[in-house]
C-alpha atoms as one frame of an Amber mdcrd trajectory, in Angstrom:
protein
   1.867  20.017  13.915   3.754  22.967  12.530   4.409  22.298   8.887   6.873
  24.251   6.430   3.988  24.247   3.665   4.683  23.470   0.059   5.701  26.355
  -1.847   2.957  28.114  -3.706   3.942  30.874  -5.417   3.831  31.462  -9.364
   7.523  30.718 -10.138   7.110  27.993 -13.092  10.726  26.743 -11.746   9.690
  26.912  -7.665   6.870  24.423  -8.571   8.711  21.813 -10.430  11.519  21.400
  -7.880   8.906  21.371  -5.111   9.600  17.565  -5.137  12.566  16.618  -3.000
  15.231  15.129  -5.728  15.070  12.231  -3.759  11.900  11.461  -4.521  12.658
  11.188  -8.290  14.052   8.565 -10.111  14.960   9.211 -14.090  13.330   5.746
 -15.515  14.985   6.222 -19.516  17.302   8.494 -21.322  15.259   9.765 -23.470
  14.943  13.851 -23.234  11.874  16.299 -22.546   9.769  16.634 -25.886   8.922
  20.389 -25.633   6.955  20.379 -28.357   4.726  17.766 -27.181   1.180  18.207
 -26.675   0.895  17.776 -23.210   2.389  16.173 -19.754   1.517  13.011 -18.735
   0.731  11.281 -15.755   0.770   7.699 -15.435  -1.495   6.776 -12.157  -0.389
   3.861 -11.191  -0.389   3.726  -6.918  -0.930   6.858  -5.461  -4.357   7.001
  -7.273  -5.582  10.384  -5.231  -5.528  14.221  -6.579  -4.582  15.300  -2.866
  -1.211  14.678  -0.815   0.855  13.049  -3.838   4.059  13.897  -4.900   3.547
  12.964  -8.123   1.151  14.965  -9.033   3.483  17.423  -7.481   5.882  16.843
 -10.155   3.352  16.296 -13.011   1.842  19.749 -12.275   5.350  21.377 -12.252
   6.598  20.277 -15.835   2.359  21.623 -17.024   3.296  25.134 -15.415   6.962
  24.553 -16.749   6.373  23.939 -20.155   3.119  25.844 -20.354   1.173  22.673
 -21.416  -2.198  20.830 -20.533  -1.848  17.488 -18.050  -3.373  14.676 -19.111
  -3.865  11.822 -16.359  -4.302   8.172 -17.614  -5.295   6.226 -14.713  -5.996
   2.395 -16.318  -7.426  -0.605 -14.623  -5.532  -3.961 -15.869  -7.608  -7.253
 -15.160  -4.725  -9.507 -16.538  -2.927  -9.484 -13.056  -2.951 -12.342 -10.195
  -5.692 -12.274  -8.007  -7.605 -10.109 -10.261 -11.393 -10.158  -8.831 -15.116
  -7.723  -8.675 -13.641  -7.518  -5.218 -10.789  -5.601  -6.198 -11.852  -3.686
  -8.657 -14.483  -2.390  -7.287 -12.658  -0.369  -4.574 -10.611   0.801  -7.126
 -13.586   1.675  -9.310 -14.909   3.972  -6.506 -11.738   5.578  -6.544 -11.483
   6.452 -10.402 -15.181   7.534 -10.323 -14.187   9.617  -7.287 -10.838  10.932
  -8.853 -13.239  12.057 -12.380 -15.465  14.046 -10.540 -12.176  15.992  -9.074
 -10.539  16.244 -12.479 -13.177  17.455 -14.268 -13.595  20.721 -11.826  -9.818
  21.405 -12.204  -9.674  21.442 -16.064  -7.340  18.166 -16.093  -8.092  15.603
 -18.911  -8.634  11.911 -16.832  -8.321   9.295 -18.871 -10.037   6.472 -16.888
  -9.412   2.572 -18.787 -11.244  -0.401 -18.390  -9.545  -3.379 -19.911 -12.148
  -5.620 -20.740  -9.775  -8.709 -21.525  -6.343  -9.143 -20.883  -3.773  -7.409
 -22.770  -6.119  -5.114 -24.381  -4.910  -2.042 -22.918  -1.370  -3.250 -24.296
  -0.149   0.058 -26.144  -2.480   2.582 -24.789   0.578   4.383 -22.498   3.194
   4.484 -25.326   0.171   6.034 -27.873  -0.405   8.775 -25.416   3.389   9.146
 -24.657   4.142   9.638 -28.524   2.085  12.940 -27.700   3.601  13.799 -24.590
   6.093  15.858 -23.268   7.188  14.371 -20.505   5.823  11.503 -18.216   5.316
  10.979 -14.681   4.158   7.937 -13.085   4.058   6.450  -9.314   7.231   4.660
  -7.731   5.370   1.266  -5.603   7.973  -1.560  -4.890   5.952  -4.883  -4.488
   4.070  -6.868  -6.975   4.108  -6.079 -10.822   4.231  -2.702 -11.170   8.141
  -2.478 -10.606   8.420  -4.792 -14.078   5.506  -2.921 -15.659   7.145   0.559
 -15.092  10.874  -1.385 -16.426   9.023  -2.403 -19.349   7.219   1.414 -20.394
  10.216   3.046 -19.508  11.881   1.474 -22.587   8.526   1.848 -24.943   7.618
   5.615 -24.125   9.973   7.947 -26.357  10.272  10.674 -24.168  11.739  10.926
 -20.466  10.153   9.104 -17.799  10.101  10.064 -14.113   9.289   7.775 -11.251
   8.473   9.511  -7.936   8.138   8.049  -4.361   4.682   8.928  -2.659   4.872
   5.780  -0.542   5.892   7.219   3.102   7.678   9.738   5.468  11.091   8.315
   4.585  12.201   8.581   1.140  12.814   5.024  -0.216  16.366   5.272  -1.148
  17.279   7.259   1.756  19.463   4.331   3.190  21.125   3.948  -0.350  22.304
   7.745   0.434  23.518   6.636   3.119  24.811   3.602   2.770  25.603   3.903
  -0.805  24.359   0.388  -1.496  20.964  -1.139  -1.164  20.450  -1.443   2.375
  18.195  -3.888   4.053  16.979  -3.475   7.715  16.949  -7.300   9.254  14.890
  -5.919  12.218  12.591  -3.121  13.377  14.642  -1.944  15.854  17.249  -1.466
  13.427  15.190   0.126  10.856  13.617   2.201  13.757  16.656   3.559  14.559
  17.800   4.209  11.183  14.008   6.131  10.724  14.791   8.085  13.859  18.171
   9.452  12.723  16.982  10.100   9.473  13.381  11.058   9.428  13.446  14.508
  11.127  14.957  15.995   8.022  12.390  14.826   5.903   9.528  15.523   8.262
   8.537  18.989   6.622   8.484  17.429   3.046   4.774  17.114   2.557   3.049
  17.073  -0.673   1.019  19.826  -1.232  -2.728  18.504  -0.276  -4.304  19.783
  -3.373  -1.651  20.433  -6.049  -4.496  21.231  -8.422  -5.879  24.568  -6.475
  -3.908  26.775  -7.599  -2.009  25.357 -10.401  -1.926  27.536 -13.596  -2.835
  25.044 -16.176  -3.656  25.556 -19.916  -6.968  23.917 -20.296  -7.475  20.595
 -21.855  -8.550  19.801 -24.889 -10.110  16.780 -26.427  -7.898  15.637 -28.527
  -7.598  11.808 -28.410 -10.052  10.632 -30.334  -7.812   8.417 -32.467  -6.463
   6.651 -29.553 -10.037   6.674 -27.514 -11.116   4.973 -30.215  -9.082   1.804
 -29.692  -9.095   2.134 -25.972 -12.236   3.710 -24.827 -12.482   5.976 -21.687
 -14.619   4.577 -19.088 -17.488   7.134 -18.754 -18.835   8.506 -15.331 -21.626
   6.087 -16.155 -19.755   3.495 -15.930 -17.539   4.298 -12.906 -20.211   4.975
 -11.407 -22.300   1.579 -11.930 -20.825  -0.465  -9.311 -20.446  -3.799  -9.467
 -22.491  -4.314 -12.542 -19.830  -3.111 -15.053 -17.515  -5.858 -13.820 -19.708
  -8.815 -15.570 -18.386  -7.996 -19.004 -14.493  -7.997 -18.042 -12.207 -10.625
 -17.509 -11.996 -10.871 -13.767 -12.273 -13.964 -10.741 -16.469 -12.823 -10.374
 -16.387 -15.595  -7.245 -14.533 -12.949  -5.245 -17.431 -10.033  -4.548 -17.053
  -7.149  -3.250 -17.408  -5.848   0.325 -18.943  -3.309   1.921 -16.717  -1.238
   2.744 -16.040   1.772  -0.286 -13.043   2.747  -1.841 -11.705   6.176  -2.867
 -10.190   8.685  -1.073 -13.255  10.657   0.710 -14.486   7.379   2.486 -10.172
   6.669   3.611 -10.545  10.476   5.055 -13.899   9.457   6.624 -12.737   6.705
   8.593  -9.126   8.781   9.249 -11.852  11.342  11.222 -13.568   8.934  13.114
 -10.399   6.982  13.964  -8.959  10.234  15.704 -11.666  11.722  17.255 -13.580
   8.021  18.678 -10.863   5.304  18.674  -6.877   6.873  18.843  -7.111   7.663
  22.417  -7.666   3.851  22.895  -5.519   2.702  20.693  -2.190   1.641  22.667
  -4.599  -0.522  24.984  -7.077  -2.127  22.492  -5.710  -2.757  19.153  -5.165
  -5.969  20.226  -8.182  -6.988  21.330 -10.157  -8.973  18.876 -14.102  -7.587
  19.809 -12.574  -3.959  19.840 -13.093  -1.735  17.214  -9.488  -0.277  18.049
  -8.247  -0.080  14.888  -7.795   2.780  12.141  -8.920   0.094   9.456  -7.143
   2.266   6.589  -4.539  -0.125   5.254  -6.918  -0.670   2.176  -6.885   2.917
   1.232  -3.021   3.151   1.988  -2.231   0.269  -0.386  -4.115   1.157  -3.240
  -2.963   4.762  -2.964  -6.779   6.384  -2.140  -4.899   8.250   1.051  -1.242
   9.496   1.746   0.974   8.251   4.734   1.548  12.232   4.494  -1.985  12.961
   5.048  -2.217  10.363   8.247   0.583  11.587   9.355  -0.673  15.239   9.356
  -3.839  14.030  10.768  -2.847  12.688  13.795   0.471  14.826  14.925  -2.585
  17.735  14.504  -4.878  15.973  16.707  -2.481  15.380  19.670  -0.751  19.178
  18.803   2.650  17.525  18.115   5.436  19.474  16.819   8.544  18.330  16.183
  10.143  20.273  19.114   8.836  17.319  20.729  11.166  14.930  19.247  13.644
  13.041  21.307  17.641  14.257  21.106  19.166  10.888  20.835  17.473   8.094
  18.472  17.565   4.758  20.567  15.382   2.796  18.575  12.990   2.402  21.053
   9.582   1.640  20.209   8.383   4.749  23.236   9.655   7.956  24.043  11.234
   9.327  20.591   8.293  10.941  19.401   7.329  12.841  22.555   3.414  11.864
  22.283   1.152  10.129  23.801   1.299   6.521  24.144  -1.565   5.949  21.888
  -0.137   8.351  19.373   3.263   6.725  19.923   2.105   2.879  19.231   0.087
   4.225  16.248   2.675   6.213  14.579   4.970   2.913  15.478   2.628   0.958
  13.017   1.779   3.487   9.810   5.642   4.569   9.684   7.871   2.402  11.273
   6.259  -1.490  10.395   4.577  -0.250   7.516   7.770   1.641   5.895  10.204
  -1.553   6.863   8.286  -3.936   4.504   8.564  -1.047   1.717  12.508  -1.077
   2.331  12.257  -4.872   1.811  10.531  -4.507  -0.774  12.681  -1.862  -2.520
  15.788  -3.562  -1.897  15.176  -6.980  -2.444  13.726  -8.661  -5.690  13.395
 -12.370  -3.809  11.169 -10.331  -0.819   7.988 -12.947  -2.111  10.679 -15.986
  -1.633  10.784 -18.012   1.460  14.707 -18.159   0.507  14.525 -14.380   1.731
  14.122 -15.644   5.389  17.082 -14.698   8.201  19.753 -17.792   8.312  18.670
 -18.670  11.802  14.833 -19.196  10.136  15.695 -21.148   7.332  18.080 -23.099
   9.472  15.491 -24.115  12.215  12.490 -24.621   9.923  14.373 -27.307   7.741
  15.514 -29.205  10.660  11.747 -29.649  12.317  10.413 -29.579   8.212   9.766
 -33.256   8.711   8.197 -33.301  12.642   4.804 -34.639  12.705   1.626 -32.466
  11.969  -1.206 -33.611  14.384  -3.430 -31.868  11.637  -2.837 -30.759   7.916
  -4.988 -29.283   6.216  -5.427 -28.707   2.019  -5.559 -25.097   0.394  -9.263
 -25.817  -0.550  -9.595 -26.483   3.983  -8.049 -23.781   4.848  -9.835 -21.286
   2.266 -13.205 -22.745   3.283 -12.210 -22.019   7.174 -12.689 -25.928   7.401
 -10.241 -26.876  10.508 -11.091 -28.154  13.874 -10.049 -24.423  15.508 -13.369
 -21.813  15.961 -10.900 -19.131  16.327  -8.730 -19.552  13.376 -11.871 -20.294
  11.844 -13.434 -17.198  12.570 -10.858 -15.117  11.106 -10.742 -16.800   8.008
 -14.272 -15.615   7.833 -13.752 -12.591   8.128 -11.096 -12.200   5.495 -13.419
 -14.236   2.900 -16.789 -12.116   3.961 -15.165  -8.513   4.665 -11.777  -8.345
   3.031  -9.525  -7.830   6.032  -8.600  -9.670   9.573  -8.318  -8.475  13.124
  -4.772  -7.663  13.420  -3.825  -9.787  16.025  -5.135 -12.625  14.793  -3.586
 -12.713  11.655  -0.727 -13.100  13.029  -2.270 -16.334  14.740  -3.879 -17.026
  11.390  -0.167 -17.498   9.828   1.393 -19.478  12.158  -1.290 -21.925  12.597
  -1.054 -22.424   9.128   2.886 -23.288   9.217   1.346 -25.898  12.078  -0.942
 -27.776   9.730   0.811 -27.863   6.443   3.503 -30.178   5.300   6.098 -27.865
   4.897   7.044 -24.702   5.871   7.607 -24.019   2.135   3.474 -24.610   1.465
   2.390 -22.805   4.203   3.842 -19.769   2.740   2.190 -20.580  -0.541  -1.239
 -20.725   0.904  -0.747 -17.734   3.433   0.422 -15.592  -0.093  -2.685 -17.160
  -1.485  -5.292 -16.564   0.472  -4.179 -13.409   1.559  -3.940 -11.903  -1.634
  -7.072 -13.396  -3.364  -9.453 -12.415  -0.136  -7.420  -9.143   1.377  -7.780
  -5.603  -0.079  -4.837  -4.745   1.464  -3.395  -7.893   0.042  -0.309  -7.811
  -2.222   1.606  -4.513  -0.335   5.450  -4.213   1.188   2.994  -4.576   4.283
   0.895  -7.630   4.223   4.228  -9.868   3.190   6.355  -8.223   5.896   3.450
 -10.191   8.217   3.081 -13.109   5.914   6.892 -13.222   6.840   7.042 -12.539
  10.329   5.081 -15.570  11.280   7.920 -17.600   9.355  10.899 -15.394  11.296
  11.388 -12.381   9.123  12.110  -9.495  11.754  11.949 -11.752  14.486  14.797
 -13.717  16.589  15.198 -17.381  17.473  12.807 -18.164  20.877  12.899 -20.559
  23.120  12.122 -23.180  24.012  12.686 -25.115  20.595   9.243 -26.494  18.838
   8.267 -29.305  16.885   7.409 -27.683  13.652   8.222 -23.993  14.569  11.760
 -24.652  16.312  13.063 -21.517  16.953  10.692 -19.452  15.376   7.779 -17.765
  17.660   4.819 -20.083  18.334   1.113 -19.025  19.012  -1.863 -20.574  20.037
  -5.416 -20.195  19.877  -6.029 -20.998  23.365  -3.684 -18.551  24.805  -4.955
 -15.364  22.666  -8.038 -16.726  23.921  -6.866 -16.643  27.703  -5.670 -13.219
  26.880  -8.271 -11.291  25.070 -12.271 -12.060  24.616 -13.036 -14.113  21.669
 -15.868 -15.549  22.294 -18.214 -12.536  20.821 -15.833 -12.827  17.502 -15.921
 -16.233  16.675 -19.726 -16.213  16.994 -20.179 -13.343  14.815 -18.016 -15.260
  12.169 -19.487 -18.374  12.665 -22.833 -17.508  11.679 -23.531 -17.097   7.925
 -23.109 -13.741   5.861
């Protein structure tokens, strides 16, 4: 792909507007301190040093105002869901990001909270040194609230910037000049096709660091390390073993699999050079390893959509002279790539940025009020048709129903973290099927997958907690008991179309 690259040179003024404006949203009116001791950045999503915009920004105000950056990246354990398994991949990530930091002459200030609520006070301490600070825009779960509530504590300006995907986030607002909410992928797709190619050569610079002309850092934070300790490399590097003293679910445990950002760039090698060229044909199929497996690293910020993006369009040598004249909204053909390249870009930019303008734009996007008309309508009329099975939460987390299949894939969640694609998209509706109410089935899909999912608790995982209740989706016929007019699935007819035996014996046997 040909890219317009990130400017570079030593202008102080080039570097800090090398974030489109877009990107940036003022959080408080309170002014630039420039007699503060340093800029801060407040790492809150995009936890990476490469391919972030905000770190874009936070090294342009450094150069700017000729000051050290300081990065405070903190680890709550007072939030839902908190678990070893969770922290953990976020641990390898901060011990990761330290060993960066410390070759480019940043301060990292890596937190632990031990108990909850003990890091209360740490940000606005470090922003009552601070010139300015910078933190990570991220629509879904608490950190929209969290960033409300610092942006009134800090006493200098805050900036929010948007590292979450290709299209800016409030790109439909310019548009539209309201809050804008796509009801369906085709019409976000279309939207995204119009819009995007404008925005295509806006990449963050993939190590803002390299050649950034920083003072050096100094240590001086003792008063406020000593109330909130940093987390040594010793300690982000122990593993699981530092998680037995802090406040956490320890009946969650962590996977295999690694956080951080080399291991998300690991598996973004393999998946182009041994699986993308399949990828159209077998990402469906359950005993396939089809998949680029990188949503984990996406939602906690260890790789850029940017850097995916870059990636792939390289491997298939994509340029945007390839782009289609007209955008239909089609699902093929706009890109001008090959159908593998097509279905994956389809899934990273298109499903994965709809749920982020959900997100964005909607505070009730959690609520099963949020559902289209046509879903809430036909889901309270069949609310009371008879279940042939219903299952409890303590069932269904235990993969304790009378269906290997949907068993199987509960497994997997519990044991590795994640589910086959496909099938949790079975896993969901077959859930609606065997609860009481459409209502509880969304409170046990939201459950278990954001207690057992790493990619859990993202814009993406509730646009397909939400698509199995109608969300994106039109009415189908014929009408259901149960479902009536949303799309039904079955076990038996995934397992007429695709090879499941292999899986569900893999993920019957124990750990």
């Amino acid at each position: 792909m040909r890219i317009r690259s990130r400017p570079s040179d030593d202008s102080r003024n080039t570097a800090l507007s090398s974030v489109p404006e877009i990107r940036i949203r003022r959080a408080n009116s309170f002014p630039v301190r420039q007699d503060g001791d340093f800029v801060l950045y407040w790492m809150i999503a995009s936890r990476r040093t490469t391919w972030n915009f905000a770190l874009d920004r936070a090294v342009g105000w450094a150069e700017k105002l000729r000051k050290p950056l300081v990065i405070l990246e903190a680890l709550r354990c007072g939030y839902s869901w908190a678990s070893d398994r969770m922290h953990s991949f976020l641990l390898d990530g901060m011990a990761e990001n330290a060993s960066r930091l410390e070759r480019a002459g940043v301060l990292y200030y890596p937190y632990l909270e031990p108990t909850r609520n003990a890091g209360k006070g740490l940000l606005a301490a470090l922003a009552l040194r601070a010139c300015v600070v910078v933190t990570d825009e991220f629509p879904c779960f608490f950190i929209p609230r969290m960033v409300a509530s610092a942006a009134r504590q800090v006493p200098v300006m805050m900036e929010v910037v948007d590292s979450n995907g290709l299209l800016p986030l409030r790109q439909a607002e310019q548009i539209f000049h309201t809050a804008f909410t796509f009801p369906t992928a085709f019409a976000f797709r279309r939207f995204l096709q119009r819009e995007l190619p404008q925005h295509l050569m806006d990449v963050p610079k993939a190590n803002a660091l390299k050649r950034a002309k920083l003072p050096r850092a100094k240590l001086f934070l003792q008063e406020i390390e000593k109330r909130w300790p940093m987390a040594s490399t010793r300690v982000l590097n122990s593993g699981a073993s530092v998680l037995e003293g802090i406040s956490l679910d320890h009946g969650i445990a962590p996977v295999e699999a690694r956080g951080g950002s080399r291991a998300a760039q690991t598996l973004l090698r393999s998946f182009l050079l041994k699986r993308l060229t399949n990828y159209a044909e077998a990402r469906s199929e359950p005993e396939q390893h089809a998949t680029s497996e990188l949503s984990p690293y996406l939602h906690f910020g260890h790789i850029s959509a940017h850097e995916i993006f870059v990636g792939i369009t390289r491997q298939g040598g994509w340029s945007t002279d390839h782009l289609a004249a007209r955008a239909t909204g089609s699902r093929t053909g706009w890109w001008g790539a090959s159908p593998a390249i097509e279905a994956f870009l389809d899934q990273v930019i298109t499903w994965r940025e709809l749920g982020f303008n959900m997100c964005h734009t909607r505070k009730d996007y959690d609520q099963f009020e949020s559902l289209p008309a046509w879903a809430l309508k036909t889901l309270h009329e069949h609310a009371r048709d008879k279940r042939t099975h219903v299952y409890t939460l303590r069932q269904f987390e235990g993969a304790a129903t009378h269906d290997a299949l949907w068993n199987a894939a509960q497994t997997q969640l519990v044991r590795e973290g994640r589910m086959h694609n496909y099938l949790r998209m079975l896993w969901g509706k077959k859930i609606i099927e065997w609860t009481h109410t459409p209502e509880k089935a969304l409170e046990i899909m939201v459950e278990l997958n954001n207690k057992y999912a790493l990619d859990g608790r993202d814009p993406n995982s509730y646009s397909g907690i939400f698509w199995c209740l109608g969300r994106y989706d039109r009415p189908w016929g014929p009408e259901r008991p149960i479902f009536g007019k949303v799309r039904y699935m079955s076990s038996e007819n995934t397992a007429r179309k695709f090879e499941v035996r292999n899986y569900i014996r893999r993920y019957s046997s124990p750990a």
